[in-house]
BASETI-30109 format. One record per residue: residue number from 1; residue in three letters; x, y, z of N, C-alpha, C in turn. Coordinates in pm, 1 decimal, m for minus. Each point is the difference from the previous one (the first is absolute). Layout:
! BASETI-30109
n, res, nxx, nyy, nzz, caxx, cayy, cazz, cxx, cyy, czz
NUM, Ala, X, Y, Z, X, Y, Z, X, Y, Z
...
//
This chain:
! BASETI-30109
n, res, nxx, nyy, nzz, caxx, cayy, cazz, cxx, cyy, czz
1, Unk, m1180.2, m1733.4, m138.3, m131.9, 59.2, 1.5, 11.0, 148.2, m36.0
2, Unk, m66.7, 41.6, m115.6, 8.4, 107.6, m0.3, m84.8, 163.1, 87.1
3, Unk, 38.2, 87.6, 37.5, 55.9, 103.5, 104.8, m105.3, 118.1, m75.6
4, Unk, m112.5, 30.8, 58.6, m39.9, 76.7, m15.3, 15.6, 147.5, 92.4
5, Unk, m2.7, 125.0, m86.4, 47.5, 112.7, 90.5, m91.1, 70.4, 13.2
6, Unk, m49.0, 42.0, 81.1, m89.1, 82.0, 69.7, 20.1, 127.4, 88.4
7, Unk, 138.9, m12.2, 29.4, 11.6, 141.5, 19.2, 11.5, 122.2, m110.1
8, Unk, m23.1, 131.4, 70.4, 50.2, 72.7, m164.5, 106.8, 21.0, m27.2
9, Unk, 118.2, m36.0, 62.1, 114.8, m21.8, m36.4, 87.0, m84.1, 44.6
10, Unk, 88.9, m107.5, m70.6, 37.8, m71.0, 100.1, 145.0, 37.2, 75.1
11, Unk, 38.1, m31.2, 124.4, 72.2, 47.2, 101.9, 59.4, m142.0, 30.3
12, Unk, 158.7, 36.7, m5.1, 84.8, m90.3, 134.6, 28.3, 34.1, 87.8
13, Unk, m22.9, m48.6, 137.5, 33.6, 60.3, 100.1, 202.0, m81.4, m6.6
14, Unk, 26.4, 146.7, 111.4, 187.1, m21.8, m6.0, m38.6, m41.5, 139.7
15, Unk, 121.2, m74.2, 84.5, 22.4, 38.2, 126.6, 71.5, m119.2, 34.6
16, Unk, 89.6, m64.6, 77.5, 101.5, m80.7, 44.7, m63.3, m175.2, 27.0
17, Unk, m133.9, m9.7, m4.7, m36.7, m106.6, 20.3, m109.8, m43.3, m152.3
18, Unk, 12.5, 109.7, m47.3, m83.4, m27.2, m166.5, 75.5, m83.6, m65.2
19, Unk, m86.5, m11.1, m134.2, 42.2, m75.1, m146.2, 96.9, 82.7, m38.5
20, Unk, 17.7, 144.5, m2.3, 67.9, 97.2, m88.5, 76.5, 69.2, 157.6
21, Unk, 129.8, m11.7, 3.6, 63.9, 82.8, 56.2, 89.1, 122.2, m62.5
22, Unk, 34.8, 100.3, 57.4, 62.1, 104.9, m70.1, 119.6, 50.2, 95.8
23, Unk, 83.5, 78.3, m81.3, 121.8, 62.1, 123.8, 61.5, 89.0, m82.5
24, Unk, 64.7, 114.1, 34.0, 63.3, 105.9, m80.8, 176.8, m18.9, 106.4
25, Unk, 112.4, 5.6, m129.8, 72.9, m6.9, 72.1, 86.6, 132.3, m90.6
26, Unk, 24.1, 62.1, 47.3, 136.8, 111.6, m101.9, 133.5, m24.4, m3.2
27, Unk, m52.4, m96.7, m60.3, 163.2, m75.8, m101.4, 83.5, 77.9, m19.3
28, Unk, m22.3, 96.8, m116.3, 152.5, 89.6, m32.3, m5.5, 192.2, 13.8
29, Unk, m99.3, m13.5, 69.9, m62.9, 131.6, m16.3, 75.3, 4.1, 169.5
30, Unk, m6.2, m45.7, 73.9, 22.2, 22.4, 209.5, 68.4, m124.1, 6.2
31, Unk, 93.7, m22.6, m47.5, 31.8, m144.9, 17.1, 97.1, m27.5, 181.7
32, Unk, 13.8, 150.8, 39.0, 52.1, m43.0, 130.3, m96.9, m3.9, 109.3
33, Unk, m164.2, 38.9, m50.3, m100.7, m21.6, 158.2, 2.2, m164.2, 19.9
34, Unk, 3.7, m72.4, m138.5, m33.6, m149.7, 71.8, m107.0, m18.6, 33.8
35, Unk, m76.4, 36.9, m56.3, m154.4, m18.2, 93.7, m115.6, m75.0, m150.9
36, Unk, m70.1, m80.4, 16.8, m86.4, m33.9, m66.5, m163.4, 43.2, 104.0
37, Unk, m89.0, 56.0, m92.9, m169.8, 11.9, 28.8, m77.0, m116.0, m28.2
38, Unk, m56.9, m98.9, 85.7, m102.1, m68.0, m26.5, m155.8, 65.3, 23.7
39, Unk, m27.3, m83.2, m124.9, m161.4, 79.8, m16.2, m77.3, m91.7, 138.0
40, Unk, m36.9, 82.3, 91.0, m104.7, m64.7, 105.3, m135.2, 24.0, m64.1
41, Unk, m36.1, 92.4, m124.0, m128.0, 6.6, m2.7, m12.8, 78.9, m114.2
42, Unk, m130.3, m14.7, m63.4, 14.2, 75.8, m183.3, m97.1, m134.3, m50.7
43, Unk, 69.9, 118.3, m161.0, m118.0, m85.2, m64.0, 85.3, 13.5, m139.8
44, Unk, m60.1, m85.3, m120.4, 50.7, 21.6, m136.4, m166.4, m26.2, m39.1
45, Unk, m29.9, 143.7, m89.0, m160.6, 2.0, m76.4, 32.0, 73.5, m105.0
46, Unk, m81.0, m175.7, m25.4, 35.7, 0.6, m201.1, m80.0, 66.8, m60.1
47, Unk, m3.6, 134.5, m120.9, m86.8, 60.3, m78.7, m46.8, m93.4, m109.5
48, Unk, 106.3, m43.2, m100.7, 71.5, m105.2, m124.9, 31.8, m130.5, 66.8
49, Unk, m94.5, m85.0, m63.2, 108.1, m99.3, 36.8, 6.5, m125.9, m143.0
50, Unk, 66.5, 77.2, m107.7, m37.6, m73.5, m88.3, m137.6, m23.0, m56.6
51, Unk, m31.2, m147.2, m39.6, m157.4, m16.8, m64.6, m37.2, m20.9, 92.3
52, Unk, m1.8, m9.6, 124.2, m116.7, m5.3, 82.6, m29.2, 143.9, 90.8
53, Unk, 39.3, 107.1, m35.5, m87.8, 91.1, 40.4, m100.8, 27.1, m81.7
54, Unk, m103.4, 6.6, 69.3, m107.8, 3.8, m25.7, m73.0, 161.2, 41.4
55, Unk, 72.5, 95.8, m9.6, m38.3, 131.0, 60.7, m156.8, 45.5, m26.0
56, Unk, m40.2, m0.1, m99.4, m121.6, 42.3, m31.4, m150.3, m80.1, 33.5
57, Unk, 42.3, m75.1, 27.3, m92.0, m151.7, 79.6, m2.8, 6.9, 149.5
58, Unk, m166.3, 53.9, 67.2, 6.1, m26.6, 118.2, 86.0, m138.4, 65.2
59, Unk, 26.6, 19.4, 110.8, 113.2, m125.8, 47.7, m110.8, m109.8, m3.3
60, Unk, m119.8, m2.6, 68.8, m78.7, m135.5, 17.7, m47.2, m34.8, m158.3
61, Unk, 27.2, 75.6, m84.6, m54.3, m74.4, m98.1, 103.8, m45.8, m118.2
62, Unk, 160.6, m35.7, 48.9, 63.6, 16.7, m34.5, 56.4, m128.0, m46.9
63, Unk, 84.8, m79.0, m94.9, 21.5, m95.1, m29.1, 100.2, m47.5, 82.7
64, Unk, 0.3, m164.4, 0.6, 118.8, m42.6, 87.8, 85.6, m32.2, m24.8
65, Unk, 169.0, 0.6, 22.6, 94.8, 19.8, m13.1, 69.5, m184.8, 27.8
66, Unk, 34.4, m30.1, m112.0, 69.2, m94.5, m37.5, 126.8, m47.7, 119.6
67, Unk, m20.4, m139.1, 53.3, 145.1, m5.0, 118.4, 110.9, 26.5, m92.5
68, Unk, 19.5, m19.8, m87.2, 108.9, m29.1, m84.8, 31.2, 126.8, m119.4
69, Unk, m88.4, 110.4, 78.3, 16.3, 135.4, m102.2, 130.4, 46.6, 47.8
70, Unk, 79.4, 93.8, m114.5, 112.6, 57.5, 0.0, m7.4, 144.2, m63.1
71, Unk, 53.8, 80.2, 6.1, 33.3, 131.9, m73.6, 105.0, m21.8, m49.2
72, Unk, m78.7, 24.0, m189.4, 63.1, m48.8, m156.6, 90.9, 144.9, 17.2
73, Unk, 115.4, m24.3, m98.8, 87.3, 56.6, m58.6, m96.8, 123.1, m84.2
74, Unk, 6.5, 117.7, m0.2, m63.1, 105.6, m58.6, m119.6, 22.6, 124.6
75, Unk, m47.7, m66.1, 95.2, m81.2, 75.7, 102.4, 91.5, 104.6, 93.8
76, Unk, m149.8, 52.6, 53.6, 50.1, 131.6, 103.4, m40.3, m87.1, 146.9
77, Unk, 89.4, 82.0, 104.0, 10.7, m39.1, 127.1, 28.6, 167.8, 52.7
78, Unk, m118.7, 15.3, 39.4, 36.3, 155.7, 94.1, m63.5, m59.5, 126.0
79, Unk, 53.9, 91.0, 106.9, m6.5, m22.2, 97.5, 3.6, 122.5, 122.2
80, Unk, m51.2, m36.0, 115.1, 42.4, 138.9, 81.3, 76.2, m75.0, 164.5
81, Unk, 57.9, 25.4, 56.6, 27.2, m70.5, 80.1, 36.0, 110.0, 151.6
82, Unk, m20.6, m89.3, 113.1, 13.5, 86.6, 105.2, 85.3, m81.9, 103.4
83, Unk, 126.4, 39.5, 61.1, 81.6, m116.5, 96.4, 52.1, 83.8, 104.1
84, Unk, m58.5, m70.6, 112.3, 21.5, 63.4, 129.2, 138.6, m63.2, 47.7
85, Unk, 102.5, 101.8, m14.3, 125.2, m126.4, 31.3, 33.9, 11.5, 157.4
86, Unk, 100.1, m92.0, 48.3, 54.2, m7.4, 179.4, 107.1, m6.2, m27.7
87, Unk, 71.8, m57.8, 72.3, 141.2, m1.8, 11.5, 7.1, m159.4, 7.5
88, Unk, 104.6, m68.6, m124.4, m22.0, m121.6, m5.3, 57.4, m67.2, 158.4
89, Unk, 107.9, 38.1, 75.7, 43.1, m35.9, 67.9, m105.5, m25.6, 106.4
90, Unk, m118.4, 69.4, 35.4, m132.5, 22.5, 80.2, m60.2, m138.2, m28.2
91, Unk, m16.7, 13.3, m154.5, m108.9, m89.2, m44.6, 114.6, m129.2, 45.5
92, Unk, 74.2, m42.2, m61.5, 62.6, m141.4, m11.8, 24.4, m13.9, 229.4
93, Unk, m0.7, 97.5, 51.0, m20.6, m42.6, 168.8, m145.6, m110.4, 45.2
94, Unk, m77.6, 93.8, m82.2, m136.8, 20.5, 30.2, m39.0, m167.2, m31.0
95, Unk, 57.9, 6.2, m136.7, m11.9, m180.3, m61.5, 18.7, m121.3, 62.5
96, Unk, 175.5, 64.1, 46.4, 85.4, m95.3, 91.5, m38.4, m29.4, 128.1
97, Unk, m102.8, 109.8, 100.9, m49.3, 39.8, 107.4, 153.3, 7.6, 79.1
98, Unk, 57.7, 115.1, m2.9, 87.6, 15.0, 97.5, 19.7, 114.5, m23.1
99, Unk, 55.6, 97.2, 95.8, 7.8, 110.9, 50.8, 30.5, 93.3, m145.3
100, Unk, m123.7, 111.5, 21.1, 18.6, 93.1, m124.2, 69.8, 114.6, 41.3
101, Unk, 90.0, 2.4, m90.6, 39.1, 130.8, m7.4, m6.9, 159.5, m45.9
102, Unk, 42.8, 63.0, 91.7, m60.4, 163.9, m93.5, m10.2, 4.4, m109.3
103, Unk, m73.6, 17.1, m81.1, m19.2, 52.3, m155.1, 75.3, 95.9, m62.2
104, Unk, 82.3, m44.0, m120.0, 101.9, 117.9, m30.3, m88.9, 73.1, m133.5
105, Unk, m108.0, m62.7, m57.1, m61.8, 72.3, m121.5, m150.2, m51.6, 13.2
106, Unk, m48.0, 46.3, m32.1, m135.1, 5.9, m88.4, m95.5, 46.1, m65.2
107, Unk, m123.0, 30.5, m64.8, m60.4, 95.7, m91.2, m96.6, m82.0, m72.8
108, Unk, m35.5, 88.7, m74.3, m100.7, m48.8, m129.2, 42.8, 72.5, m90.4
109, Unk, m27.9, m113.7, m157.2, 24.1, 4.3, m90.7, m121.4, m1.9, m131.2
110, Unk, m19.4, 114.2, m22.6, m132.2, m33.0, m83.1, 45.1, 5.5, m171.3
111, Unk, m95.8, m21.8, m85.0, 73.7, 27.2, m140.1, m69.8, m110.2, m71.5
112, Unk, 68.6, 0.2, m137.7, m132.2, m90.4, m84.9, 126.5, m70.3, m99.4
113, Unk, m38.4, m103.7, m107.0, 79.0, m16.9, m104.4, m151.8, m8.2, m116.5
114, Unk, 85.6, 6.1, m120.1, m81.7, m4.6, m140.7, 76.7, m60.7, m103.0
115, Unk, m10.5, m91.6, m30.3, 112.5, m40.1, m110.9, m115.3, m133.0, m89.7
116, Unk, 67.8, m4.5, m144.7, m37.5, m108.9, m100.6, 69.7, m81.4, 25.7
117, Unk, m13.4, m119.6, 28.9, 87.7, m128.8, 25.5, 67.0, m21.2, m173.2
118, Unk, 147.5, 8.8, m4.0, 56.4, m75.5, m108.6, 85.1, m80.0, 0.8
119, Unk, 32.2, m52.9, m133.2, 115.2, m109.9, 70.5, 119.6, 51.9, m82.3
120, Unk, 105.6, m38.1, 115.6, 103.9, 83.6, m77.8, 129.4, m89.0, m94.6
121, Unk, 93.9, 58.1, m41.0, 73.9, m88.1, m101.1, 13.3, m113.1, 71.7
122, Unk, 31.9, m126.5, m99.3, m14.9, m134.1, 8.3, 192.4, 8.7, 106.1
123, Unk, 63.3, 96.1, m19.3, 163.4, m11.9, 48.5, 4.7, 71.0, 100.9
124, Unk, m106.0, 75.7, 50.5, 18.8, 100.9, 113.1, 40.1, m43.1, 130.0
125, Unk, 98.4, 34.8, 37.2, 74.6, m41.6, 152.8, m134.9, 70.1, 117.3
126, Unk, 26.7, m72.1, 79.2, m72.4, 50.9, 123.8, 67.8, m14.2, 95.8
127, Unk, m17.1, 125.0, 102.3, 101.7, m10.5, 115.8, 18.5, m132.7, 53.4
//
């Protein structure tokens, strides 16, 4: 069925029991804290989202969005995003329900991406 949008922008919510989970871990940058951030809370809000932004079109009068739509090769995907992180060790207690422990990190992370989706050589290794 196709998905009409009505907000004026559309938003994923982040957080440990969502569709979209998130976590920051500093792989090679701190590699001796050991610590991974789960997102308890945030958002990802899309400016671009390919052919279906519709920016200039009030939202209620806006066309509806195909189940089976994708963002083509040569579209834009910008974005702004906001992630309230914890301390994964907190969160994965909290899950498990057993005794949480002190929190060794947490914060927020705000910031955006902007990029043209392309596709890259047909031989390109990926990690």
């Amino acid at each position: 069925m196709p998905v009409a949008m009505t907000a004026p922008r559309p938003r994923i919510h982040l957080g440990p029991l969502e569709f979209l989970t998130s976590s920051l871990s500093l792989m090679f940058t701190c590699n001796k804290a050991r610590l991974v951030g789960d997102a308890v809370d945030g958002y990802v809000e899309f400016l671009d989202f390919g052919s279906a932004a519709q920016p200039d079109v009030p939202p209620e009068m806006r066309a509806v969005v195909d189940p089976d739509f994708k963002v083509n090769f040569g579209e834009r995907l910008h974005a702004n995003f906001h992630v309230v992180l914890q301390d994964g060790t907190v969160v994965g207690a909290i899950m498990d329900r057993i005794p949480v422990p002190a929190p060794r990190m947490g914060g927020t992370l705000d910031g955006y991406f902007d990029f043209d989706l392309d596709r890259g050589r047909a031989a390109q290794p990926f990690p």
